[in-house]
C-alpha positions as CSV (number, residue, x, y, z in Angstrom):
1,X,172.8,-67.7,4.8
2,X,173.4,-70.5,2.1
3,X,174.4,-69.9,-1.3
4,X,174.7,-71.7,-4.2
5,X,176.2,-71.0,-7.8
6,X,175.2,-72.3,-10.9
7,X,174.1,-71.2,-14.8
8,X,170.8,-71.7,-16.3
9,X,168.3,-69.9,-18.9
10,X,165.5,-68.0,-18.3
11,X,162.7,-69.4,-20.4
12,X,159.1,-68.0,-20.5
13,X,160.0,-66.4,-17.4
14,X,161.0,-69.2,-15.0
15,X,164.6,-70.2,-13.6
16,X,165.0,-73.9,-13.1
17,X,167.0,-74.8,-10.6
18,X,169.3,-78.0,-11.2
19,X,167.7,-80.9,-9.9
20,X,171.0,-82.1,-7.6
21,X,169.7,-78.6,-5.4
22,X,166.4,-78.2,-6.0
23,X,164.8,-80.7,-3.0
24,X,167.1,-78.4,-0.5
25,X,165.5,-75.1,-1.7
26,X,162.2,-76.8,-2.4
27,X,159.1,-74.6,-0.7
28,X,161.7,-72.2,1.4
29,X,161.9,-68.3,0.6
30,X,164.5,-67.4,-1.6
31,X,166.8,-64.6,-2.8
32,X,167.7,-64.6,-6.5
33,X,170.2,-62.5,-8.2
34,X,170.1,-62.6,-11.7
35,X,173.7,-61.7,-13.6
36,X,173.9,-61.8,-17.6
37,X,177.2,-64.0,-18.4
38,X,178.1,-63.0,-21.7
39,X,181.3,-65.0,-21.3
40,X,179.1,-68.1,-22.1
41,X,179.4,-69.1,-26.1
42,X,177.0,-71.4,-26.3
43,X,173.5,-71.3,-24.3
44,X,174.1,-73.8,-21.0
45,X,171.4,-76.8,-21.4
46,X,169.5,-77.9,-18.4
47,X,170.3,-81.6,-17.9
48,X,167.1,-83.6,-18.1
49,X,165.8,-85.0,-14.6
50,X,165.7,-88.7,-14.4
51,X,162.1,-88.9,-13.5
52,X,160.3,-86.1,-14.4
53,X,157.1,-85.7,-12.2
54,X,153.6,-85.1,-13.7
55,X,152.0,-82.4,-13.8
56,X,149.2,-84.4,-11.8
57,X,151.7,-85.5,-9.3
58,X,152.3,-81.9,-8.5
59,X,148.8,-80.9,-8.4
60,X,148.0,-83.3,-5.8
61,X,150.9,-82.1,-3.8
62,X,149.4,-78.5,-3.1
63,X,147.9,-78.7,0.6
64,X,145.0,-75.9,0.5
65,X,144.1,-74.7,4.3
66,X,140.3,-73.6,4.1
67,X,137.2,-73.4,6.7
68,X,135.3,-76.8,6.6
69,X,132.1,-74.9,5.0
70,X,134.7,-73.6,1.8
71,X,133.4,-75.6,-1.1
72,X,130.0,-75.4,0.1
73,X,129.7,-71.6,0.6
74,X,132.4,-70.4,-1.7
75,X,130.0,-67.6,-3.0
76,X,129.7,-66.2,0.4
77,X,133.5,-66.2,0.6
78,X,134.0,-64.5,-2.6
79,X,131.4,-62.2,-1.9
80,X,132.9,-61.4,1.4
81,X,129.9,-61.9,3.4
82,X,132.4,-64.7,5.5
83,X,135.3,-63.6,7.3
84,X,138.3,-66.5,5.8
């Protein structure tokens, strides 16, 4: 198992993950383990990436597997009336 160590803050509910590890982690299963360090006195800024992507450039990253007929009978999918 690989570990790695290092301090962030939670915002809205997300943990960002510095961006020197984040393409080794990137779409694997994790394990997080979340400790309050209250020997912090000032709040631990994330350092900005150098080229932020999109949020259009992520979208069109997301590979969806579907049957062929999807878009065209998507009411028969939702309806469960085809087996996905």
């Amino acid at each position: 198992m690989k570990a790695i160590n290092f301090k962030t803050i939670l915002k809205n509910g997300i943990l960002t993950i510095p961006p020197q590890y984040s393409p080794a982690w990137e779409g694997k299963i994790i394990r997080v383990i979340v400790l309050e360090d209250k020997n912090i006195a000032e709040p631990v800024a994330t350092p900005p990436q150098k080229n932020p992507e999109s949020l259009f450039s992520r979208l069109r990253q997301i590979k969806i597997s579907a049957p062929a007929d999807f878009s065209e009978n998507i009411d028969a999918y939702l309806n469960g009336e085809k087996n996905a």
